[in-house]
C-alpha atoms as one frame of an Amber mdcrd trajectory, in Angstrom:
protein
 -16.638  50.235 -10.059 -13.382  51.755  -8.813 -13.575  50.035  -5.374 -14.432
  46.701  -7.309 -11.191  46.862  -8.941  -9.112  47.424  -6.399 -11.260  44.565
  -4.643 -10.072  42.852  -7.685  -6.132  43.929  -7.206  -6.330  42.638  -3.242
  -8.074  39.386  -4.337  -4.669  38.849  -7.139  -2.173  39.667  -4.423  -3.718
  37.076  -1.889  -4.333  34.471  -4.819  -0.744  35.125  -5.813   0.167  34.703
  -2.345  -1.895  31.736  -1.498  -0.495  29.603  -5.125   2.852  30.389  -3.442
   2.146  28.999  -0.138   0.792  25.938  -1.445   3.919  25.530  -3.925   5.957
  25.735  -1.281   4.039  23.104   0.798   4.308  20.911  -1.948   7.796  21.456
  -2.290   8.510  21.185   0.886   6.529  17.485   1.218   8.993  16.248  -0.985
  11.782  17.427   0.182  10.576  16.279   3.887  10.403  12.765   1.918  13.695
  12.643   0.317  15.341  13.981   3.243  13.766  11.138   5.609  14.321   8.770
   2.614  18.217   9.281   2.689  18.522   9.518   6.564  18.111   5.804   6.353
  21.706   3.973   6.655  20.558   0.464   5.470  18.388  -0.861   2.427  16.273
  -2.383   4.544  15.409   1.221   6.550  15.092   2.405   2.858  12.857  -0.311
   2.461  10.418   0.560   4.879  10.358   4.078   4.944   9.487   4.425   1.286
   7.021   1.761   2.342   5.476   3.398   4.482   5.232   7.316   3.471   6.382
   6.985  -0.159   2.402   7.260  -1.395   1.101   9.405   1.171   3.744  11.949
   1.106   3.882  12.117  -2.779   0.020  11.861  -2.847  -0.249  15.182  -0.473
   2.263  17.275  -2.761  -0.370  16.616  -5.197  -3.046  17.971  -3.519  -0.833
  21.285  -2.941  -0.199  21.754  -6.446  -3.910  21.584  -7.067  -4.801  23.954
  -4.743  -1.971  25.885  -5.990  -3.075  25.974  -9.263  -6.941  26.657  -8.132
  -5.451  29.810  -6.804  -3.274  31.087 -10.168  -7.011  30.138 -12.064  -8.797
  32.609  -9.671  -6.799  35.152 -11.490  -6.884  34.827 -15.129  -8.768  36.450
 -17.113  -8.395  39.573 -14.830 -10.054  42.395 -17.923 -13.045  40.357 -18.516
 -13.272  39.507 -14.333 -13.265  43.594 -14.320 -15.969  43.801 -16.483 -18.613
  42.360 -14.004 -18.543  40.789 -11.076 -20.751  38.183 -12.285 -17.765  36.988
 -13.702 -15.152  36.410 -10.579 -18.041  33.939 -10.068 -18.367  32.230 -13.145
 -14.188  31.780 -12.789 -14.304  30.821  -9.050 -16.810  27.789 -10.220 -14.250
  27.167 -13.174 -11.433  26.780 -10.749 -12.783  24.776  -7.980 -14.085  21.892
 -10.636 -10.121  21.786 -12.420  -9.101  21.875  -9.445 -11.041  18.973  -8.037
 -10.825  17.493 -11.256  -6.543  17.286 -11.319  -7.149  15.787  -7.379  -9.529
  13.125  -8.934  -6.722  12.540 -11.321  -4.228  12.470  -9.050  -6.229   9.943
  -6.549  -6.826   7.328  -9.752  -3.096   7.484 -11.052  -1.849   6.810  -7.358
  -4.221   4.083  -7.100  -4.052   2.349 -10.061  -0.543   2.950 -11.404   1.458
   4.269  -8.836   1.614   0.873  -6.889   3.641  -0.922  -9.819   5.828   2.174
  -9.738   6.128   2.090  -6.298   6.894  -1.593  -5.904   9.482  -1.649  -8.549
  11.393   0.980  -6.496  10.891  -0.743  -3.419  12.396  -4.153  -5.043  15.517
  -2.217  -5.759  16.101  -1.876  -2.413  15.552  -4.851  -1.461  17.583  -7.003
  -3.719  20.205  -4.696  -4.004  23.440  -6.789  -3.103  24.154  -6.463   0.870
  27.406  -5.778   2.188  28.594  -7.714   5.531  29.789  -4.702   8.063  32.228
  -6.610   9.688  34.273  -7.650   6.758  33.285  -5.458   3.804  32.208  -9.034
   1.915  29.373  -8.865  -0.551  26.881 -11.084   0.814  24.427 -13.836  -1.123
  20.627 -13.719  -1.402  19.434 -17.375  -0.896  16.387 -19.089  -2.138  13.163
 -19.952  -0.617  14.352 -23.702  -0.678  18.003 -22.743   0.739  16.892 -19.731
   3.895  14.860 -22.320   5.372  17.505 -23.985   7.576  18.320 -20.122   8.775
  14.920 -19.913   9.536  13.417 -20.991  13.069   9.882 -22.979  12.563   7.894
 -19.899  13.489   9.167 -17.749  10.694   8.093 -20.858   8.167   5.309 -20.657
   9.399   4.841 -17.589   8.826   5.969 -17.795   5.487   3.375 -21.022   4.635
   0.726 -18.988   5.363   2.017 -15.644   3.682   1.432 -13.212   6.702   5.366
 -12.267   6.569   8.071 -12.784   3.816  11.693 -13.357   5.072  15.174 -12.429
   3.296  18.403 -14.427   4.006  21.743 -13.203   3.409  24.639 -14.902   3.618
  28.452 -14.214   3.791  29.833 -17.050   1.952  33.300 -16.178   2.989  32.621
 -16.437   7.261  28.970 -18.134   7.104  27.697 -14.796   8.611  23.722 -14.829
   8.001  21.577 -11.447   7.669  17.762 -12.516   8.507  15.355  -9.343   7.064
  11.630  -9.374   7.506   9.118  -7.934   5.048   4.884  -8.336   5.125   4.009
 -10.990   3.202   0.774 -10.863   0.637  -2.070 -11.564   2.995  -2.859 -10.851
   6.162  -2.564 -12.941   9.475  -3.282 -12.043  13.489  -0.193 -12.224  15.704
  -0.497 -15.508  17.809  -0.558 -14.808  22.223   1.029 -17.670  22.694   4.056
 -18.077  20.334   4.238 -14.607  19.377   4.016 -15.496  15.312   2.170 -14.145
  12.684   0.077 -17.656  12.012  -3.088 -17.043  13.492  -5.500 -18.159  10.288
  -9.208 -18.026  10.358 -10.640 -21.649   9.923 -14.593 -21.552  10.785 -16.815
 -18.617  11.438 -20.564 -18.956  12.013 -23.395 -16.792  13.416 -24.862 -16.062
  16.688 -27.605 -14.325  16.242 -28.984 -13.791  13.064 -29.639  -9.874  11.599
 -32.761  -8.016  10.903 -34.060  -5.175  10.151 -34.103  -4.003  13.509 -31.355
  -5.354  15.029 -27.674  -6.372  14.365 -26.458  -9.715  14.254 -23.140 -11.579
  15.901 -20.585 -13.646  14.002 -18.461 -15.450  15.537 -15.168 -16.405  13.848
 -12.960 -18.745  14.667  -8.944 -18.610  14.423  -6.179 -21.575  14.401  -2.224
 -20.444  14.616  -0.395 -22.532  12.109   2.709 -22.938  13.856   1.808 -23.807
  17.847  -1.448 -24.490  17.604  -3.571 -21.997  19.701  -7.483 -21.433  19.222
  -8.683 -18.006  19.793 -12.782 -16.921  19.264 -13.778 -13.520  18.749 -17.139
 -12.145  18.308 -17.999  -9.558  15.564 -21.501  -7.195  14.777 -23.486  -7.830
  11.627 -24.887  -4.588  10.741 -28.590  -4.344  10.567 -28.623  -4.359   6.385
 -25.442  -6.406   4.666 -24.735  -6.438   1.292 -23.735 -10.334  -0.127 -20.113
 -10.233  -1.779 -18.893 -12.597  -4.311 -16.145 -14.877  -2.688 -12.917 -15.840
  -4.219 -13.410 -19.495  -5.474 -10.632 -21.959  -6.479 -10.954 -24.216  -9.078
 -11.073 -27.760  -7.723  -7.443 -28.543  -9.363  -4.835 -26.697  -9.677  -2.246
 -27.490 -12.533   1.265 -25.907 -12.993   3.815 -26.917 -15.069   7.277 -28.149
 -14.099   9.832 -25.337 -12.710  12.270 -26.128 -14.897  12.983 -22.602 -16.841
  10.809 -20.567 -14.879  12.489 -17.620 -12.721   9.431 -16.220 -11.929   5.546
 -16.252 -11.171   2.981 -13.525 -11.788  -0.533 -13.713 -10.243  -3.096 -10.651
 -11.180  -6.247 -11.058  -9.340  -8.847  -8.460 -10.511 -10.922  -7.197  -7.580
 -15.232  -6.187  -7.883 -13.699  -2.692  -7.172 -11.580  -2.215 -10.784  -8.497
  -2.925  -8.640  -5.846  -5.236  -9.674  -3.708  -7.004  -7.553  -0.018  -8.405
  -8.561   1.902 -10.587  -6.860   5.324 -12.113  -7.998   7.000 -15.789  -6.682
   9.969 -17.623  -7.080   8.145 -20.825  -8.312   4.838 -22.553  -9.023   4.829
 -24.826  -5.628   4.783 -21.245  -4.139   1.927 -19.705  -6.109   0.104 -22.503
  -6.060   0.598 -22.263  -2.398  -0.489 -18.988  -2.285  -3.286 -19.634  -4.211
  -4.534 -22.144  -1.356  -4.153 -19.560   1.267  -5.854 -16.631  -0.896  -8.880
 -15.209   0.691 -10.125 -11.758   0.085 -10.280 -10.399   3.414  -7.202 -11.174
   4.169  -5.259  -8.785   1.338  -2.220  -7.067   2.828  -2.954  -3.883   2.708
């Protein structure tokens, strides 16, 4: 009994020790982050570095705090623990399920709730008002209607087919423009020949049909927007496919006049539980977008 408590006293110190470690990773993660975060000189940089390692960074101090606090649990409880070792057990099994239970937690709030957050942060950085370097001038966010003469026909395209989303600022004061580039909502293969982001599928059909036994071919076929270009490429069907519901517009589609609106909200609700959000500057735009939509093509 004697040697099970101090078995008991060396399994508290490393616990102890361990719930540290992992507070201190956590800690660390976001300080890593913020650091990175306000290395960046311009908006833009902001931009895409909270982007691109806001949710994973955040996501993996998570996971140390619930390790962390899997390790202070393997310690409670320490007279009845001393009582019988069927009990350090009984606690270990305790432990592991809160702690998988506050990671399950974590993993829905980040996907469900933390992309609104997320994108509301990110939108203050990129509308915050820009400031021309070479004359200290604040500089003018233009519409989709008024960037488009700043824009070369490429980047239109681009933007008519929603692959990439492009901010112009202006200096009103010397005609300075400030061209940024940001992903757009759905997804698009970078053209060989002109070097855009147009290249749309338009046909796919199959090779070789799949059994049981075998895997199939599709073959898909893809159209760039802006110059042009035809590109093939061949894809396996796996031996046993499940059928998905496609997205299906309805044959019209009916907006309103502009006049009064500032903005356009479209949720799509995915088969997974996931909705999607997506804001415009008008109704020619969504309804746009809503030509374009395809499900395979999300942004991720």
């Amino acid at each position: 009994m004697k040697s099970y408590a101090e078995f008991l006293g060396i399994w508290n110190l490393v616990m102890y020790g361990l719930a540290g470690l992992a507070i201190l990773s956590a800690f660390t993660t976001i300080i890593i982050h913020k650091s990175r975060l306000g290395a960046q000189k311009t908006y833009k940089e902001k931009y895409d570095c909270l982007r691109d390692h806001s949710a994973r960074m955040n996501f993996t101090a998570m996971i140390f705090l619930s390790v962390a606090i899997t390790f202070i649990i393997n310690t409670l409880y320490h007279e009845t623990v001393v009582s019988s070792v069927f009990w350090i057990f009984i606690r270990l099994f305790i432990a592991i399920c809160i702690g998988t239970l506050i990671y399950y937690v974590s993993h829905l709030l980040f996907k469900y709730t933390y992309p609104a957050r997320l994108r509301k942060s990110l939108n203050e950085f990129r509308y915050k008002p820009r400031i021309n370097p070479k004359t200290g001038n604040k500089m003018k966010l233009l519409s989709e209607e008024e960037e488009d003469v700043h824009l070369e026909e490429g980047m239109q395209a681009e933007e008519n087919v929603f692959s990439v989303d492009y901010d112009v600022w202006v200096d009103e004061a010397t005609g300075d423009v400030h061209i940024e580039k940001y992903p757009g909502h759905l997804e698009a293969r970078r053209c060989n020949t002109c070097g855009f982001q147009t290249m749309r599928q338009v046909e796919e059909k199959i090779l070789v049909e799949p059994t049981e036994y075998s895997e199939g071919e599709l073959q898909r076929h893809y159209q760039c927007r802006y110059c042009g270009a035809n590109r093939n490429k061949v894809h396996k069907i796996a031996k046993l496919s499940q059928d998905a519901d496609n997205y299906q517009l309805p044959d019209k589609l009916v907006f309103k006049s502009d006049e009064g609106v500032s903005s356009v909200t479209i949720q799509i609700a995915l088969g997974t539980g996931q909705t999607l959000s997506y804001d415009f500057y008008s109704t020619k735009q969504a309804s746009e977008f809503l030509e374009e939509f395809d499900v395979e093509n999300i942004q991720e």
